[in-house]
C-alpha positions in Angstrom: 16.3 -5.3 25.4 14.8 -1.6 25.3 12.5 -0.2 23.0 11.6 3.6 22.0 9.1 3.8 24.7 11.6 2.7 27.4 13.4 5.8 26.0 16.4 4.2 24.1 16.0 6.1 21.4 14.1 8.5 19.0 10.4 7.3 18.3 10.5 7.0 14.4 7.0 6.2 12.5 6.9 2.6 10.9 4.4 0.3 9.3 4.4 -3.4 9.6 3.8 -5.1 6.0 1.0 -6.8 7.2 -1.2 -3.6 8.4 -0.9 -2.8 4.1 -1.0 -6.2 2.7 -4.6 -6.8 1.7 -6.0 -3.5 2.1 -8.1 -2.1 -0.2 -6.7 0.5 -3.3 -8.8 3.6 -4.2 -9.1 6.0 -6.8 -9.5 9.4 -6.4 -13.8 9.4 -6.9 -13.4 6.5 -4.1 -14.2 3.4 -6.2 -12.3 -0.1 -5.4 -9.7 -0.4 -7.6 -8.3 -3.5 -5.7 -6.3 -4.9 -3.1 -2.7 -4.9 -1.9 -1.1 -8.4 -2.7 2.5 -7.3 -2.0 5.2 -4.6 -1.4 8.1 -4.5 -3.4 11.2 -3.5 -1.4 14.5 -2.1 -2.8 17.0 -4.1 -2.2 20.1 -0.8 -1.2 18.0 1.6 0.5 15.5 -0.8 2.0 12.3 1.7 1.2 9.2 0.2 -0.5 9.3 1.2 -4.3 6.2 -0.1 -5.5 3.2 -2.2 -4.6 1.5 -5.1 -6.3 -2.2 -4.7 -6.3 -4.6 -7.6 -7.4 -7.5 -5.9 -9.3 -10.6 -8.2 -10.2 -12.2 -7.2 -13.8 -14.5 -8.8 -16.1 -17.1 -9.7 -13.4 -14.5 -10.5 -10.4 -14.1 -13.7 -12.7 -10.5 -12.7 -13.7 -7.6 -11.1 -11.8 -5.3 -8.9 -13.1 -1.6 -7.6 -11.6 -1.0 -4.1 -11.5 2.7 -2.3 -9.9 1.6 0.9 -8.6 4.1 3.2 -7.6 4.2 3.2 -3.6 4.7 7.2 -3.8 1.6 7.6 -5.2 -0.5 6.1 -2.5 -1.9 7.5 0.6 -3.6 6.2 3.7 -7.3 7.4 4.0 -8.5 6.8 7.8 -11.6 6.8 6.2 -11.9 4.6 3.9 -9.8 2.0 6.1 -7.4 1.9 2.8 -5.2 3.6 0.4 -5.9 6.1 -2.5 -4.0 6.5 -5.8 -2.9 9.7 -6.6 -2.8 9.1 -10.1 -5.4 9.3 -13.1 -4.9 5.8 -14.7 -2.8 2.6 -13.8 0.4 2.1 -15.4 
């Protein structure tokens, strides 16, 4: 068994599923919007399309579902999570 550090082949960048499941969601002004419950994989090309983010409204006393597109997310060192890119939720 080799791996890309022994030199088998070219290092490519990847991310485990659970290094993004249960990390926080952002907005653009830095506010919470929720966390990462799962990643939704397409089934042919194997890419993630979308995420499922649990967002808690009303007081954190109800929880509510939200498919954000996984295109518009980026990692932010920062705030340990991702940001949206977009202006509202779909």
């Amino acid at each position: 068994f080799r791996t890309a550090s022994m030199g088998c082949c070219p290092i490519v960048p990847l991310l485990a599923s659970d290094h993004v499941v249960g990390r926080p969601v952002f907005d653009q002004a830095d506010r919470k919007l929720g966390t990462i419950k799962r990643l939704v994989i397409e089934k042919s090309s194997g890419g993630i399309n979308y995420v499922e983010v649990d967002r808690h409204v009303l007081l954190g006393l109800f929880v509510k579902e939200d498919h954000i597109p996984w295109h518009s997310l980026a990692f932010v060192e920062r705030l340990n999570g991702y940001r949206f890119s977009g202006t509202t939720l779909p």
